[in-house]
MILUMKE-716605 format. One record per residue (C-alpha): residue in one letter; residue number from 0; x, y, z. Coordinates in pm, whole numbers, m for minus. Last residue first. Layout:
REM MILUMKE-716605
<"A" NUM <X Y Z>>;
...
This chain:
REM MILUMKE-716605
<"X" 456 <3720 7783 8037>>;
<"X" 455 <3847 7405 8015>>;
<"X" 454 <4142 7324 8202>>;
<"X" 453 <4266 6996 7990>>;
<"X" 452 <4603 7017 8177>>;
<"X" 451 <4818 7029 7857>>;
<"X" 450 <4537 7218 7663>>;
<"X" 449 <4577 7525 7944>>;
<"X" 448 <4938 7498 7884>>;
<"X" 447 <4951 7527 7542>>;
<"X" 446 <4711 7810 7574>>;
<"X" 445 <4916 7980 7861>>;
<"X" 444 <5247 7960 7635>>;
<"X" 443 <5078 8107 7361>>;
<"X" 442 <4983 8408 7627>>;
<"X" 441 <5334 8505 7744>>;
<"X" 440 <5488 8371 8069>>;
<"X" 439 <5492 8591 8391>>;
<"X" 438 <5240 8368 8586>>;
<"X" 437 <5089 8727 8688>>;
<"X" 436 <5122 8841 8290>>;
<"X" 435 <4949 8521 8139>>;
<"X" 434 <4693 8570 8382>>;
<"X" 433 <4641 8923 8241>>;
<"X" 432 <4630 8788 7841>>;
<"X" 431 <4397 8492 7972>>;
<"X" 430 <4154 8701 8177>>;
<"X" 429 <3945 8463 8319>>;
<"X" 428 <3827 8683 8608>>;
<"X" 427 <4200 8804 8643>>;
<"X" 426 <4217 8688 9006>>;
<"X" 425 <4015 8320 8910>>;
<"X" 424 <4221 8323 8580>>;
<"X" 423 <4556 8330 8806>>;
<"X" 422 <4470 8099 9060>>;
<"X" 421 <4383 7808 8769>>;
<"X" 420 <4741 7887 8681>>;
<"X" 419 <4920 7851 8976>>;
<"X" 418 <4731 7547 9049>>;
<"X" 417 <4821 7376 8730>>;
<"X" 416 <5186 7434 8778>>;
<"X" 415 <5207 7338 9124>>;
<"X" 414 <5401 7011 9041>>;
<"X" 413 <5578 7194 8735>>;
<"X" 412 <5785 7444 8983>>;
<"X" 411 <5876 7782 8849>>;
<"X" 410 <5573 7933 8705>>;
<"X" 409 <5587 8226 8806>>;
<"X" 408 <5297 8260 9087>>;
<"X" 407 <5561 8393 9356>>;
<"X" 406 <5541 8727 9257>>;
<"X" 405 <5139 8751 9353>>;
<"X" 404 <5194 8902 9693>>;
<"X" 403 <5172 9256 9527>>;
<"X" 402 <4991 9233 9213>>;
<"X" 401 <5205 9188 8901>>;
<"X" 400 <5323 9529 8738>>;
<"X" 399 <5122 9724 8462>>;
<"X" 398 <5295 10015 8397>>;
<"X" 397 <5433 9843 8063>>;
<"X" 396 <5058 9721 7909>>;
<"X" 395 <4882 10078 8012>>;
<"X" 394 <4998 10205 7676>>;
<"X" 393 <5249 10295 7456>>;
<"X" 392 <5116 10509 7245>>;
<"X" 391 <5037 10771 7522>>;
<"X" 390 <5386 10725 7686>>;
<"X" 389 <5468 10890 7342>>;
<"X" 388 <5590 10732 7002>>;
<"X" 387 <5785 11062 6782>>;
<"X" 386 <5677 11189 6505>>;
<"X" 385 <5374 11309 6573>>;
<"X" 384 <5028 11160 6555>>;
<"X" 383 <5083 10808 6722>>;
<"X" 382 <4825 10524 6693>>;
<"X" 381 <4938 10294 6455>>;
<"X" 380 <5285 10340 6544>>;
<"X" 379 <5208 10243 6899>>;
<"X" 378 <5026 9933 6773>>;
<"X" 377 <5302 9837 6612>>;
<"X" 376 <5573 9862 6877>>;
<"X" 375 <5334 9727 7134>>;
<"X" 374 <5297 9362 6886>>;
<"X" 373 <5688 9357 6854>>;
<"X" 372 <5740 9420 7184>>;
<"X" 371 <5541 9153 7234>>;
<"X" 370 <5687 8917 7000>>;
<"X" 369 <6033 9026 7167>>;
<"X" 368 <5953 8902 7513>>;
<"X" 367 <5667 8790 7594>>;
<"X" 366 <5706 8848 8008>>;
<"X" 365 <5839 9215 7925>>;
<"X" 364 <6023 9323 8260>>;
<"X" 363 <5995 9704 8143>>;
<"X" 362 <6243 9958 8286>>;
<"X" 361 <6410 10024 7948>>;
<"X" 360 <6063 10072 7745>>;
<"X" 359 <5948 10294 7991>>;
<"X" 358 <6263 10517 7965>>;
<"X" 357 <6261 10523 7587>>;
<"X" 356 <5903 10633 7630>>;
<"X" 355 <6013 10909 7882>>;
<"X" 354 <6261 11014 7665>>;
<"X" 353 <6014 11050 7310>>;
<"X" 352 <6049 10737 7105>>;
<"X" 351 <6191 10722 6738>>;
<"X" 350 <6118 10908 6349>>;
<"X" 349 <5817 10780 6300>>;
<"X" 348 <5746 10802 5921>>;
<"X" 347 <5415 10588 5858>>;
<"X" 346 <5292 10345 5588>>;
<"X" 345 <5110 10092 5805>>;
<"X" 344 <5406 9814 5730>>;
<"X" 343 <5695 9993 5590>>;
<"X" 342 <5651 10237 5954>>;
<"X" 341 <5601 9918 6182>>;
<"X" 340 <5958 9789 6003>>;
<"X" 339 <6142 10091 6125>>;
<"X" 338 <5970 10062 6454>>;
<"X" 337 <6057 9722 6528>>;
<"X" 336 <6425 9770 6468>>;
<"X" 335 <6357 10103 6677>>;
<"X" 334 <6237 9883 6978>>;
<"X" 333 <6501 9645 6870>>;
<"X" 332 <6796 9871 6947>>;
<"X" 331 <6616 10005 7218>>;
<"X" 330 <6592 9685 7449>>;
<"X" 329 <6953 9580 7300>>;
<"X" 328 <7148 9701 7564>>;
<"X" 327 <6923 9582 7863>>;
<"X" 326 <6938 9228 7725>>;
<"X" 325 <6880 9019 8065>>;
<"X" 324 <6498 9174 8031>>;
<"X" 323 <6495 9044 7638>>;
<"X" 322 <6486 8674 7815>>;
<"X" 321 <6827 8506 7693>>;
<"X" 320 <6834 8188 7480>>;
<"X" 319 <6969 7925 7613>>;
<"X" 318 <7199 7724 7328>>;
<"X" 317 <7201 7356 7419>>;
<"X" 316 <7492 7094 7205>>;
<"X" 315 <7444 6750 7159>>;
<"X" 314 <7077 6756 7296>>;
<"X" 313 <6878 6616 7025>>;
<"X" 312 <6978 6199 7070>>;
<"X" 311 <7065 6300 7483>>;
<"X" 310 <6660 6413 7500>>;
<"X" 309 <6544 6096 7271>>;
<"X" 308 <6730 5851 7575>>;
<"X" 307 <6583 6067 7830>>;
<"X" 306 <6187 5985 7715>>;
<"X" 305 <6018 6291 7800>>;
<"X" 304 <5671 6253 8039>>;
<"X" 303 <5829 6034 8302>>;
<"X" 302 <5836 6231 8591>>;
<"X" 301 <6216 6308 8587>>;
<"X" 300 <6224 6318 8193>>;
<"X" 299 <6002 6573 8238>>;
<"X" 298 <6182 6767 8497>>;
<"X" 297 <6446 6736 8244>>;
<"X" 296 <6316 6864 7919>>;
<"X" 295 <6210 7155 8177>>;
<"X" 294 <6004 7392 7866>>;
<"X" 293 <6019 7634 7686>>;
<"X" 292 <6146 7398 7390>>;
<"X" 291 <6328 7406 7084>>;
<"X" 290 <6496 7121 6805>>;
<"X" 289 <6713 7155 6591>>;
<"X" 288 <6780 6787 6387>>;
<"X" 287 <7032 6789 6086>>;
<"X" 286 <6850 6534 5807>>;
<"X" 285 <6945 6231 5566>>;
<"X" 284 <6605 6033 5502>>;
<"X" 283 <6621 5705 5415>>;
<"X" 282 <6261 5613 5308>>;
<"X" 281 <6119 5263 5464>>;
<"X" 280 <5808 5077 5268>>;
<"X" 279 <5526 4861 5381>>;
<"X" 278 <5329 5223 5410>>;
<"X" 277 <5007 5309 5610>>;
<"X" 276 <5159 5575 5825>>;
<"X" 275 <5484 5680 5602>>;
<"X" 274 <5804 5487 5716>>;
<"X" 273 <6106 5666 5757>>;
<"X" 272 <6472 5597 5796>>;
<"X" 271 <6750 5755 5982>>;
<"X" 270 <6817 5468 6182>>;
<"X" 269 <6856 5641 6475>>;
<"X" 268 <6674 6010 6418>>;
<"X" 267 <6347 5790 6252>>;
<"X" 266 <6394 5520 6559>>;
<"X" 265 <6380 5818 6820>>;
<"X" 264 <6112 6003 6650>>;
<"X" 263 <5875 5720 6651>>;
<"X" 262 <5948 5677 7018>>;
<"X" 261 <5864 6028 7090>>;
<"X" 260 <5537 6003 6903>>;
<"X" 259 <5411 5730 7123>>;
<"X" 258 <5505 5974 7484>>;
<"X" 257 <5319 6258 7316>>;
<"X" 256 <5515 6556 7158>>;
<"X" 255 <5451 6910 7379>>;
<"X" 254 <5830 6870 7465>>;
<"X" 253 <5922 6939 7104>>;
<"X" 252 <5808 7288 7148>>;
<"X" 251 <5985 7412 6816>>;
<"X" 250 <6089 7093 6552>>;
<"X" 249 <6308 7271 6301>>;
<"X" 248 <6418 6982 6034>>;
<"X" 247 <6793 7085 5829>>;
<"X" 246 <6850 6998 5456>>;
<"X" 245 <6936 6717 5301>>;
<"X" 244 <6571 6575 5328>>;
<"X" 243 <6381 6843 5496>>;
<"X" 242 <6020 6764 5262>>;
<"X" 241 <6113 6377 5365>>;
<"X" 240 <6154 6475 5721>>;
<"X" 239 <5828 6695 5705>>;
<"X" 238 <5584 6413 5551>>;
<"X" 237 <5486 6421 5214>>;
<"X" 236 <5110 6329 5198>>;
<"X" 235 <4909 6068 4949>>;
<"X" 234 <4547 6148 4889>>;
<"X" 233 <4236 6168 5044>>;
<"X" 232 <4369 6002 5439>>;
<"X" 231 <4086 6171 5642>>;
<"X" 230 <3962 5821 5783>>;
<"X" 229 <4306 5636 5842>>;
<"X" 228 <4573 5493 5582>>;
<"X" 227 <4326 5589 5243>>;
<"X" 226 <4612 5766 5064>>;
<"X" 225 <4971 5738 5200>>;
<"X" 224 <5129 5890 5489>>;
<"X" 223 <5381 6112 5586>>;
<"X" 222 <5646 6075 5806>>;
<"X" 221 <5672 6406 6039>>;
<"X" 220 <5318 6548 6019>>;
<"X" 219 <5172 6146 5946>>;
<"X" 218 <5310 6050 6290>>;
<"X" 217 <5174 6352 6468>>;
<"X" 216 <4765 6362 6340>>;
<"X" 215 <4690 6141 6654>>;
<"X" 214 <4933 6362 6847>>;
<"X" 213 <4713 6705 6714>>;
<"X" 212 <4991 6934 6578>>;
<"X" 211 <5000 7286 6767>>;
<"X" 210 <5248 7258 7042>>;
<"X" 209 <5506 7031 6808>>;
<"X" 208 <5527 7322 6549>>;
<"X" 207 <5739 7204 6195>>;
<"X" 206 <5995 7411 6076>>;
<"X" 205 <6125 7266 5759>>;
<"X" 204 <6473 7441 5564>>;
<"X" 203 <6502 7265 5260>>;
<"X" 202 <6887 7284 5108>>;
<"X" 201 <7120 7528 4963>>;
<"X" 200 <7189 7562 5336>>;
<"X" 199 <7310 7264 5431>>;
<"X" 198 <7709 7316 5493>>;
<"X" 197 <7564 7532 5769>>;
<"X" 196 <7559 7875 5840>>;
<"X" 195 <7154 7975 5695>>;
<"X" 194 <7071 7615 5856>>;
<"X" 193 <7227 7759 6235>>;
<"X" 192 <7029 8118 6130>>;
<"X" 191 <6721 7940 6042>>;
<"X" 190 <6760 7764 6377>>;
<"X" 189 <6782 8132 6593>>;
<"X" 188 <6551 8268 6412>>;
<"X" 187 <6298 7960 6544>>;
<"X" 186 <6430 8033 6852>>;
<"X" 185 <6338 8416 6878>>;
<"X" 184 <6304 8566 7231>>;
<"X" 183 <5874 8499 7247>>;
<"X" 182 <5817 8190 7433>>;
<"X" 181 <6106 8163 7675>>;
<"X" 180 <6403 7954 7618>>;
<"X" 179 <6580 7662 7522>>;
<"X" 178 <6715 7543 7196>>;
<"X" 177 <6862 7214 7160>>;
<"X" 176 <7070 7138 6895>>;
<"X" 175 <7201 6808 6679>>;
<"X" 174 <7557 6819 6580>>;
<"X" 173 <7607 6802 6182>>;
<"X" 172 <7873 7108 6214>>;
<"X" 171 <7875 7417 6030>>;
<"X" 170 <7586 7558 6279>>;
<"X" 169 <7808 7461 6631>>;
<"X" 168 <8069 7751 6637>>;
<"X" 167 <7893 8067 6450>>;
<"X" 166 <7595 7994 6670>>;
<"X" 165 <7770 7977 6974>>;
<"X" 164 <7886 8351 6905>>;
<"X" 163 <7522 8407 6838>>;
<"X" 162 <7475 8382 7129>>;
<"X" 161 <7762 8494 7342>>;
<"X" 160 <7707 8821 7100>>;
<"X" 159 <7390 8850 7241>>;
<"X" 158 <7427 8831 7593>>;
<"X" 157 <7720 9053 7553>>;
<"X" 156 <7472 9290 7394>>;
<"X" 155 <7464 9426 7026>>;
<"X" 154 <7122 9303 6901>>;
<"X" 153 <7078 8984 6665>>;
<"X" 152 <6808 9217 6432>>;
<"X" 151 <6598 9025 6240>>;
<"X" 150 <6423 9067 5892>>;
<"X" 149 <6777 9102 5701>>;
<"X" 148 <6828 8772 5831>>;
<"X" 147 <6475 8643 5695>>;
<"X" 146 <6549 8760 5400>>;
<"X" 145 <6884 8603 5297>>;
<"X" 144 <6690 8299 5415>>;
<"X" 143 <6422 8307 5180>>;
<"X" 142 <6666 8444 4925>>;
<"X" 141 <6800 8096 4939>>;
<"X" 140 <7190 8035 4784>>;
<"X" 139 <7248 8110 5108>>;
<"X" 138 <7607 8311 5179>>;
<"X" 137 <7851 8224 5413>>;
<"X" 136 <7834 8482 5737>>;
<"X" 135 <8118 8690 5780>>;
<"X" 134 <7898 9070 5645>>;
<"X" 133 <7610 8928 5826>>;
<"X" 132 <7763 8912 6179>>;
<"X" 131 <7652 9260 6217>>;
<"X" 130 <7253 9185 6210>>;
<"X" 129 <7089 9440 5918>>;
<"X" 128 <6784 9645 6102>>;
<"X" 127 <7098 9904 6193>>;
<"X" 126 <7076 9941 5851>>;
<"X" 125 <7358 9915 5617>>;
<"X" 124 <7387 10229 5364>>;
<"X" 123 <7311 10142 5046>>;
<"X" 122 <7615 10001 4822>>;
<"X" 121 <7928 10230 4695>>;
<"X" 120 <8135 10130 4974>>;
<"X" 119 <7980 9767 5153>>;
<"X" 118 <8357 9652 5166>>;
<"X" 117 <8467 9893 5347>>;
<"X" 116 <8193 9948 5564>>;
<"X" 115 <8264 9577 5700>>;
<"X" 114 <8599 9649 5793>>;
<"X" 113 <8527 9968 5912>>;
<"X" 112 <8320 9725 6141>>;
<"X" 111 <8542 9441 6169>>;
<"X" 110 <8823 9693 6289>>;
<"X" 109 <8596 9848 6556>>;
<"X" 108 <8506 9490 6734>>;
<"X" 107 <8878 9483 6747>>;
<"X" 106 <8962 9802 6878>>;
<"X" 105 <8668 9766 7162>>;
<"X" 104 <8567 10115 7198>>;
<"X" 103 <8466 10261 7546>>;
<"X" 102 <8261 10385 7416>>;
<"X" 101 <7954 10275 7145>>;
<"X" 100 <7991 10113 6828>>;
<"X" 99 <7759 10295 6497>>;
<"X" 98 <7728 10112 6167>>;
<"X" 97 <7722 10316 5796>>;
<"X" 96 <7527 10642 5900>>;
<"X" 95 <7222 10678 5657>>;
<"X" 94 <7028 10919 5861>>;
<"X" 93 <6839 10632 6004>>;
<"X" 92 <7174 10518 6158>>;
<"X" 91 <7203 10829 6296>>;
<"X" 90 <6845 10833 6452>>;
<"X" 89 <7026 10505 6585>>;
<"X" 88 <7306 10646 6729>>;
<"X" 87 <7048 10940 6903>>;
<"X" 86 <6891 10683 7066>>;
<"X" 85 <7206 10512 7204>>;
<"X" 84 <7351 10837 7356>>;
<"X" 83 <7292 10712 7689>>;
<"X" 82 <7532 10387 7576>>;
<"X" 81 <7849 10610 7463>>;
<"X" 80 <7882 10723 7100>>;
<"X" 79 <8103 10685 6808>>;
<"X" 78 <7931 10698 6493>>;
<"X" 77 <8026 10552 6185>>;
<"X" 76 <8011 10713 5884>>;
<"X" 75 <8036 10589 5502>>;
<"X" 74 <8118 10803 5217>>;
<"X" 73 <7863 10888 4970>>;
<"X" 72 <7941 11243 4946>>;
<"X" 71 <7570 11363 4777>>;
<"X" 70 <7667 11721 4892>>;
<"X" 69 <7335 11728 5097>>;
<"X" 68 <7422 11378 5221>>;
<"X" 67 <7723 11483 5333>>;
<"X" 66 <7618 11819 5553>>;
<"X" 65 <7328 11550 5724>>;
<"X" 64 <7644 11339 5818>>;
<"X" 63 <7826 11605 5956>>;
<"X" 62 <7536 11753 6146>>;
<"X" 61 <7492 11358 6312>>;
<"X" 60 <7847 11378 6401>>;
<"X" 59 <7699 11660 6641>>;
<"X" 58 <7793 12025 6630>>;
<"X" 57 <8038 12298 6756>>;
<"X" 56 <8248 12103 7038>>;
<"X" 55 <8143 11719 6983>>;
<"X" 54 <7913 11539 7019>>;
<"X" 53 <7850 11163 6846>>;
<"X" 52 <8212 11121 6790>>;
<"X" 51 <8293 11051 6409>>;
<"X" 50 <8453 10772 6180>>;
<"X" 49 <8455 10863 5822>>;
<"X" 48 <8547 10641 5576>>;
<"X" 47 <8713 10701 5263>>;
<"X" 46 <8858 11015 5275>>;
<"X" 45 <9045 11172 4980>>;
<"X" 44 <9116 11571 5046>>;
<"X" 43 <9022 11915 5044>>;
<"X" 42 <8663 11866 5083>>;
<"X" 41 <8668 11643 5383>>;
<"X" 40 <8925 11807 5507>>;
<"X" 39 <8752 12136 5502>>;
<"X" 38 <8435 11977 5630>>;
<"X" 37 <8597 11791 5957>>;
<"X" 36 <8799 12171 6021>>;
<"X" 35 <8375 12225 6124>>;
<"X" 34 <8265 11949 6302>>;
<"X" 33 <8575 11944 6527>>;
<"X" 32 <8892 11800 6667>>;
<"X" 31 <8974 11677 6344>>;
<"X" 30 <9237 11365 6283>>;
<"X" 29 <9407 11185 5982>>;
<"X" 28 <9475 10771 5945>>;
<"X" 27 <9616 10601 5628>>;
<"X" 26 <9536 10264 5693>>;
<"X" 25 <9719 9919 5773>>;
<"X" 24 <9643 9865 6067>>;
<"X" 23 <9942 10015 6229>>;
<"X" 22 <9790 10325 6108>>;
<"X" 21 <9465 10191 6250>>;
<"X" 20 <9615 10155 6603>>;
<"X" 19 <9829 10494 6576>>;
<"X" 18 <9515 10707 6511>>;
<"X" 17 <9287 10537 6738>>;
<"X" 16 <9567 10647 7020>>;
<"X" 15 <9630 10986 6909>>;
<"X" 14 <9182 11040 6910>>;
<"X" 13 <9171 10905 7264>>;
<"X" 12 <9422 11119 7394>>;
<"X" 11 <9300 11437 7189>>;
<"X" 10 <8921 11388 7297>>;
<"X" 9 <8767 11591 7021>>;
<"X" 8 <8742 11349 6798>>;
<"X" 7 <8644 11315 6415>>;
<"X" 6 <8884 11069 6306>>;
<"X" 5 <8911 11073 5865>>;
<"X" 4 <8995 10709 5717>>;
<"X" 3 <9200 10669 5417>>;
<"X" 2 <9213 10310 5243>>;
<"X" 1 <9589 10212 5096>>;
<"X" 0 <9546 10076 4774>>;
């Protein structure tokens, strides 16, 4: 049955040209110029979607959709709106508006999305805390995985969509991948979400942290090891590739791994067998490798601190992710996504951020990316007493620029690594979460690297 969609437009051009692209679509297509001949139609005829300007002459899309929901008209909305507008798309989307795609339309990103609408008809609205891509992803038989995507937000930017375009191509093969990027922009996400795709995803997902395991305690984290094997050794332990088997191992800072441990690795991903510390006998494991690092894989290789033959064994395909600072668009996208999930957390109703909040968050270089955010966003929410988050909220944290003459600090070059740092605490007076800030890396980063060069505080 043919679907009927309702344009509310008051751009005539623009509104004749939707309407001939969806009619050849496949849909029954009328057109309003205006909030209010939008209402008649609506209750004169049979609309199934709705998809309406963000201003227009007498009211706002977002008055139509509050005028719905007080009739109980469960018929999905999505907002047109261009990028200055974003805030008020996602107060939309809070209002129960279906999706939102901001001007100058791309016709084909706009067919997925009524698309997607569609076929989401008589269920809860869809979030703008639920990623876009979900609606075309294959379903995990997990609901541990099914949550974690509806815990993340992929963001709408081309940096994004390049992303997670890569993503889509790579995760249903067996291809091992490297991730690479900052502390903080979501890699470990990033492998659920290449499992979540794959042809393994009824199957373990194992994330295992390579910066936090001791290297004398490494071997028996990936292989196991059986009782009594070294002092410690109580009882027999399942290691991570035999916990993974079938399914897909996530090892995050792999570059953190000592030169021994890297070796192991190599003959495990090789042979694909494992020997538990202490054992005579080999277990053939059948795992898809992700791996992640902040760091230079390469400079290490260069001064001999990553074996190069174990770099080309997990590097058949490298996704970079982008620093949130190259992802303008999606700065307030998550800043809400954040919000909405501070407010289920501490029990508040925050409705957004005031202008000059949404202004600070824009200009902001955040050094730890997301997980800061994340960390501002919820203290801000904590503290606020309206209903929107002030400069107040905020705090200090985003006017806070590095010392003039300092720029040069990042830590760009691994030979002067250790200085930079060490120059850092002796500005900040030990500092860490400041130091971190000059050196423009976030603070787990500065631990791991303050246990790398054994600079005791």
């Amino acid at each position: 049955m043919m679907k009927a969609i309702l344009i509310v437009e008051d751009d005539i051009t623009f509104g004749m040209m939707l309407k001939t692209w969806l009619g050849k679509k496949g849909f029954e297509v009328s057109s309003e110029s205006n909030i209010a001949r939008a209402r008649k139609h609506i209750e004169s005829q049979t609309v199934d979607l709705v998809l309406s300007d963000l201003r227009l002459p007498d009211y706002e899309g977002i008055d139509l959709l509050k005028w719905m929901n007080e009739r109980g008209m469960d018929i999905p909305l999505i907002i047109m709106t261009g990028y200055a507008d974003i805030q008020s798309a996602v107060l939309a989307m809070k209002l129960g508006a279906r999706d939102y795609i901001a001007k100058p339309v791309n016709p084909e990103e706009l067919l997925k999305k009524i698309s997607e609408a569609l076929q989401t008809e008589g269920s809860p609205a869809v979030t703008h805390s639920t990623p876009r891509s979900s609606a075309n992803s294959k379903k995990s038989t997990s609901n541990l995985s099914q949550e974690t995507h509806r815990s993340y937000l992929e963001g709408e930017s081309d940096a994004a969509k390049q992303l997670y375009n890569y993503v889509g191509l790579v995760a249903p093969t067996n291809m091992s991948v490297l991730i690479n990027g900052s502390s903080g922009t979501g890699k470990e996400y990033v492998a659920h979400r290449i499992h979540q795709l794959s042809k393994r995803n009824d199957k373990p997902f194992i994330a295992v942290d390579c910066g936090s395991i001791p290297k004398e305690l490494a071997a028996s984290e990936f292989f196991g090891h059986v009782k009594g094997s070294f002092t410690g050794a109580l009882t027999d332990k399942t290691g991570a590739f035999v916990a993974a088997n079938g399914g897909t191992i996530f090892l995050d800072e792999i570059g953190n791994l000592s030169y021994e441990v890297q070796i192991q690795l190599l003959r495990a991903l090789q042979e694909r067998k494992i020997r538990p510390v202490g054992s005579t006998q080999e277990i053939s494991v059948d795992i898809r490798l992700v791996s992640a690092t902040n760091e230079n894989l390469e400079q290490a290789i260069e001064k001999g601190a990553f074996r190069e033959d174990l770099y080309h064994r997990i590097n058949e395909f490298t996704l970079r992710m982008p620093d949130l600072k190259e992802r303008k668009e999606d700065i307030l996208l998550f800043a809400n996504f954040f919000l909405d999930q501070a407010n289920k957390e501490l029990d508040k109703h925050l409705i957004g951020f005031d202008t000059k909040a949404s202004q600070a968050l824009l200009s902001y270089h955040w050094p730890g990316n997301l997980r800061q955010m994340k960390n501002i966003v919820k203290r801000a929410t904590l503290l606020a007493q309206g209903s929107f988050i002030t400069l107040l909220e905020l705090g200090t944290e985003l006017f806070e620029t590095p010392a003039s003459g300092m720029t040069s600090m990042s830590l760009r070059n691994e030979e002067t690594e250790k200085e930079h740092i060490l120059e850092a605490l002796r500005q900040t007076g030990n500092n860490k979460s400041k130091a971190a800030q000059l050196l423009d890396i976030d603070r787990k980063t500065l631990y791991n690297k303050l246990k790398l060069y054994n600079i005791d505080l």
